[in-house]
C-alpha positions as CSV (number, residue, x, y, z in Angstrom):
1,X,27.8,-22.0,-4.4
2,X,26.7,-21.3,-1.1
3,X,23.8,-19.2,-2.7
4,X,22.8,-22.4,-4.5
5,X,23.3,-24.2,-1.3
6,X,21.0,-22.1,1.0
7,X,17.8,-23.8,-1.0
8,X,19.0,-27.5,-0.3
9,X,17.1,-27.1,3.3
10,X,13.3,-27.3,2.7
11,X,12.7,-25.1,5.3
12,X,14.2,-22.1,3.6
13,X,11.9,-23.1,0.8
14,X,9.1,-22.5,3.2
15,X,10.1,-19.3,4.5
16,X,10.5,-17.8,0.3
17,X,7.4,-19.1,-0.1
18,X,5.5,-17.5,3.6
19,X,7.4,-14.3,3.0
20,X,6.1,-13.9,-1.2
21,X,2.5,-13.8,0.5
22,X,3.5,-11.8,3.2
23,X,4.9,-9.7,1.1
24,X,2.1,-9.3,-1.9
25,X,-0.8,-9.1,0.9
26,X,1.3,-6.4,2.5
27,X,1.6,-5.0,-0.6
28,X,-1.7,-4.3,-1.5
29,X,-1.9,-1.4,0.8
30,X,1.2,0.4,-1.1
31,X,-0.4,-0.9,-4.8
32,X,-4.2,0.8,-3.7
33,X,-2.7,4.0,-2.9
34,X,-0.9,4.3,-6.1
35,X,-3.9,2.9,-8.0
36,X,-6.2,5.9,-6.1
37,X,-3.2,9.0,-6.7
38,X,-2.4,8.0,-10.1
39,X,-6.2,8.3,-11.4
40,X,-6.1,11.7,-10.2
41,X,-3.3,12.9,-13.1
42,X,-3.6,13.0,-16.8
43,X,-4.0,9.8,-18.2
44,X,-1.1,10.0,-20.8
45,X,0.7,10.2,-17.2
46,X,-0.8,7.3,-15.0
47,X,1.4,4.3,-16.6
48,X,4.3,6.4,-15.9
49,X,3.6,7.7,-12.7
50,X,2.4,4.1,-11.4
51,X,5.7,2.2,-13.0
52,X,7.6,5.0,-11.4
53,X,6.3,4.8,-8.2
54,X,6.5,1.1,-7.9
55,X,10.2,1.3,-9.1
56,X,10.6,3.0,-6.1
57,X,9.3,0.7,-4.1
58,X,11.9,-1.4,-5.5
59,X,14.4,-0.1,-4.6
60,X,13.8,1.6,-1.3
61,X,13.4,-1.9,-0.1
62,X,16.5,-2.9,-1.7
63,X,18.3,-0.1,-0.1
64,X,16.6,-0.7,3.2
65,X,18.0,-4.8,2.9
66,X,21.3,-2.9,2.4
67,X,21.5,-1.5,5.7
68,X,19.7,-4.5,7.7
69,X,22.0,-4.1,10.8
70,X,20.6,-0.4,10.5
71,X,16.7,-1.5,9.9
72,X,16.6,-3.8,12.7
73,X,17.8,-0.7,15.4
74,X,14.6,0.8,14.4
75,X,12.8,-0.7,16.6
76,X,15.1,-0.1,19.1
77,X,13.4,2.2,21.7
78,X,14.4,5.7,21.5
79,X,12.0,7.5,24.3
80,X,8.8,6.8,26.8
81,X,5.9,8.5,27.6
82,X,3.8,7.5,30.1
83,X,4.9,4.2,29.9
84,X,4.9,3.9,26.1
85,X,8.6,2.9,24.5
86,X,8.5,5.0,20.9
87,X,11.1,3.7,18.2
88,X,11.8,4.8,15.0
89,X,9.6,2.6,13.2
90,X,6.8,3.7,15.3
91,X,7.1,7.4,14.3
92,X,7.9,6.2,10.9
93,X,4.6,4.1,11.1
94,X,2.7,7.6,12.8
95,X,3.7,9.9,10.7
96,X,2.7,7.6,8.0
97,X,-0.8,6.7,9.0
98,X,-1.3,10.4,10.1
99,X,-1.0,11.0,5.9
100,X,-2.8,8.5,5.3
101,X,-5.7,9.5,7.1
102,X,-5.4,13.1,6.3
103,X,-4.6,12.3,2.3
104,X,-8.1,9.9,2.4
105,X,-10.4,12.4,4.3
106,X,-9.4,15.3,1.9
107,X,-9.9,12.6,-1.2
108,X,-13.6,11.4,0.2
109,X,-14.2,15.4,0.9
110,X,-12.8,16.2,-2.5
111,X,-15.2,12.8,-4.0
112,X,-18.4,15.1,-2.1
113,X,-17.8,18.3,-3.0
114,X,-16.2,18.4,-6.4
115,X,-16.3,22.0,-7.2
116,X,-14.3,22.9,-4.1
117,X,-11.4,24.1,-5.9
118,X,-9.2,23.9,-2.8
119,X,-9.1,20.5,-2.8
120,X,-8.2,20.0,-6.5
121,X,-4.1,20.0,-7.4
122,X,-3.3,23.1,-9.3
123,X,-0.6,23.7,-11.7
124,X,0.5,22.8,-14.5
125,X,1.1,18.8,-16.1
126,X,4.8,18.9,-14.3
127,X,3.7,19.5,-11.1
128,X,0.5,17.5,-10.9
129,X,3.1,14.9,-11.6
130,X,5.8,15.6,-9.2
131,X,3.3,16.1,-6.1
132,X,1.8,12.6,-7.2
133,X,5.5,10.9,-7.2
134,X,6.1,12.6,-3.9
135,X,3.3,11.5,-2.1
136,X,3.6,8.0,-3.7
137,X,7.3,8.4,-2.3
138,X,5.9,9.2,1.3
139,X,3.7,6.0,1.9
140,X,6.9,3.7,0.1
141,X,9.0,4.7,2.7
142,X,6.5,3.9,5.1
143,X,5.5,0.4,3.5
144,X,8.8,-0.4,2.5
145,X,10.2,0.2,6.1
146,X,6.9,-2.3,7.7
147,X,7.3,-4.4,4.7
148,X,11.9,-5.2,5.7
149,X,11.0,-5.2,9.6
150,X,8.5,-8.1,8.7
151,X,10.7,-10.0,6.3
152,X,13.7,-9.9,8.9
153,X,11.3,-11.3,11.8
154,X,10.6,-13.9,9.4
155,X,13.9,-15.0,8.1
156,X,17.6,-14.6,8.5
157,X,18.4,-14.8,4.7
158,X,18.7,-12.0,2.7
159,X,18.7,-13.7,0.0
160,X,15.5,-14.7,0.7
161,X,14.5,-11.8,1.4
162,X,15.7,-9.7,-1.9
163,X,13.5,-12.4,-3.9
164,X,10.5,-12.5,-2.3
165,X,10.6,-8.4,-2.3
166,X,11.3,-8.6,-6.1
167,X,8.4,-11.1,-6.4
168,X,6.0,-9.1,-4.5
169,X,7.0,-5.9,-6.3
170,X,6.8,-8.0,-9.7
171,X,3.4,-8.4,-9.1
172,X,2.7,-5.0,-8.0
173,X,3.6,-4.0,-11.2
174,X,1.5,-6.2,-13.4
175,X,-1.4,-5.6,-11.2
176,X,-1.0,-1.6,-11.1
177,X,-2.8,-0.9,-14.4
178,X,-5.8,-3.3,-14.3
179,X,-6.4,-2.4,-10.4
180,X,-6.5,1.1,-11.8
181,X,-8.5,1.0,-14.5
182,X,-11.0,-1.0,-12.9
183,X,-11.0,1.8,-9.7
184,X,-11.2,4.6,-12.8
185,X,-14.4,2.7,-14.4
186,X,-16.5,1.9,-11.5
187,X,-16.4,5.5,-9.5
188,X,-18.2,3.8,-6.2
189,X,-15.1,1.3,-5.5
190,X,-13.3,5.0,-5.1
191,X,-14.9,6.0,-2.0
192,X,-14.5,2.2,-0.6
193,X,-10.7,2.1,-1.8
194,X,-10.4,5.2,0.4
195,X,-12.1,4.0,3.5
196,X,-9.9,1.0,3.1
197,X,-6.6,3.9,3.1
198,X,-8.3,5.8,6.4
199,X,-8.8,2.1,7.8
200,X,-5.2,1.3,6.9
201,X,-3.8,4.6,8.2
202,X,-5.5,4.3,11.4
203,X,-4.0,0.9,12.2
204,X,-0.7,2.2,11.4
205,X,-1.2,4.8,14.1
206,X,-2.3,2.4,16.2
207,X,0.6,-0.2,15.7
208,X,2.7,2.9,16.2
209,X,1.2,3.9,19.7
210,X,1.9,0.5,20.8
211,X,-1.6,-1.5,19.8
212,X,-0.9,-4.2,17.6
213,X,-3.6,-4.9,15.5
214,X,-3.9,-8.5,13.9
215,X,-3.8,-7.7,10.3
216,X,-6.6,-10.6,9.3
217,X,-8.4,-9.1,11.3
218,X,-7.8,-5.7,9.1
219,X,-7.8,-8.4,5.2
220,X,-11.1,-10.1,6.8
221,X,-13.0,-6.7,6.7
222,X,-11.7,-5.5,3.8
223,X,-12.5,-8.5,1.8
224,X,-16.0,-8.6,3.2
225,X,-17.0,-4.8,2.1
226,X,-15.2,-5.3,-1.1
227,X,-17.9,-8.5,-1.6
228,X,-20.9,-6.7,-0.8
229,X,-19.3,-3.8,-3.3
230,X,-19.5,-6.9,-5.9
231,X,-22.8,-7.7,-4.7
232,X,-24.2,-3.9,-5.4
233,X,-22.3,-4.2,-8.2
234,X,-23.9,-7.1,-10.2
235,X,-27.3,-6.1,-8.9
236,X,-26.6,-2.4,-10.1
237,X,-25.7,-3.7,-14.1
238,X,-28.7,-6.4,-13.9
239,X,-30.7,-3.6,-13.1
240,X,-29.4,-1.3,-16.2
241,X,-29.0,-4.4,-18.1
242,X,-33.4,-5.0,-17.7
243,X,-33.9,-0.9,-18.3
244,X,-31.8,-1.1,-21.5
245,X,-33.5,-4.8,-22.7
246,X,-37.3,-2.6,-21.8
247,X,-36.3,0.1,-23.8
């Protein structure tokens, strides 16, 4: 009853629906790294590996609601240097962006230099898939933890909360496979998807040292190179489409 009695105030109505885009823009970040990892196995593995890795998304941000009283001491400052307070969600948010970074550069070096071996994942089916599920469950800690810190700052409710994480992740998951496929079928989105991850993993270095960075300022870019992408794009298949129509 007093569930059902939470959504008599308009306002909370407000804050479900703010949070949901909160959460879904904040999701993309999570859903492109998947998208990029998962193209890199098998594909009788992908679907698995991306419904897996979204399920865990899930529910690490269902756990992490659990323990809100714990989530909000994150941020809690733990030591200084040089004037600087660190908390736990700032290392969180470093470490993570330091992955990041390092997981795109050697991606954008593997995308140049193919034939380098080193770069490639070696091993058999089993592995390739466990490394990709580990790494997927790396940046979903990292994500989830941003993503609960945001939603809390937003809204006492957790009710609210759960439902606009399950949303979000919802639409993760029926997004996942066509975001993929259309990443797999168009091989020059690759190396801008992974100059969106190096862009996303410096900011979170950055909002971990302290420098907040607005994130439209971080959407606004990445909507405008993806719309030149588009641009190239449609030129590129109007120019195969007139080579194919003279031949």
């Amino acid at each position: 009853m007093e569930f059902l009695s939470l959504f008599s105030d308009p306002t909370v109505w407000v804050a479900l629906v703010t949070l949901i885009v909160m959460e879904v823009v904040l999701g993309i970040d999570n859903l492109l790294f998947i998208s990029i990892l998962t193209n890199k196995l098998p594909v009788e593995h992908r679907e698995k590996a991306r419904r897996i890795g979204i399920g865990l998304a899930l529910i690490m941000r269902l756990g992490l609601l659990a323990t809100i009283s714990w989530i909000v001491q994150l941020t809690t400052p733990v030591f200084t240097i040089a004037d600087n307070e660190f908390s736990w969600k700032d290392l969180i948010l470093i470490a993570g962006g330091l992955f990041l970074v390092w997981k795109a550069t050697k991606e954008i070096h593997h995308s140049m230099d193919p034939v380098d071996a080193k770069d490639n994942i070696v091993g058999g089916a089993t592995l390739t898939f466990g490394a990709a599920i580990g790494q997927i469950l790396v940046l979903d800690l990292v994500f989830s933890v941003d993503s609960i810190i945001t939603a809390v700052g937003m809204t006492p409710h957790v009710p609210i909360m759960v439902i606009a994480v399950v949303v979000a992740v919802t639409v993760m998951l029926l997004a996942a496979n066509p975001l993929a496929n259309f990443i797999d079928k168009n091989p020059t989105i690759v190396m801008l998807a992974l100059a969106f991850l190096m862009l996303i993993g410096t900011t979170l270095i950055a909002e971990g040292m302290g420098f907040h960075v607005p994130k439209g300022y971080i959407y606004a870019a990445m909507a405008f190179s993806a719309g030149v992408e588009a641009l190239n794009m449609f030129a590129r298949n109007r120019r195969l489409r007139k080579q194919g129509a003279g031949h």
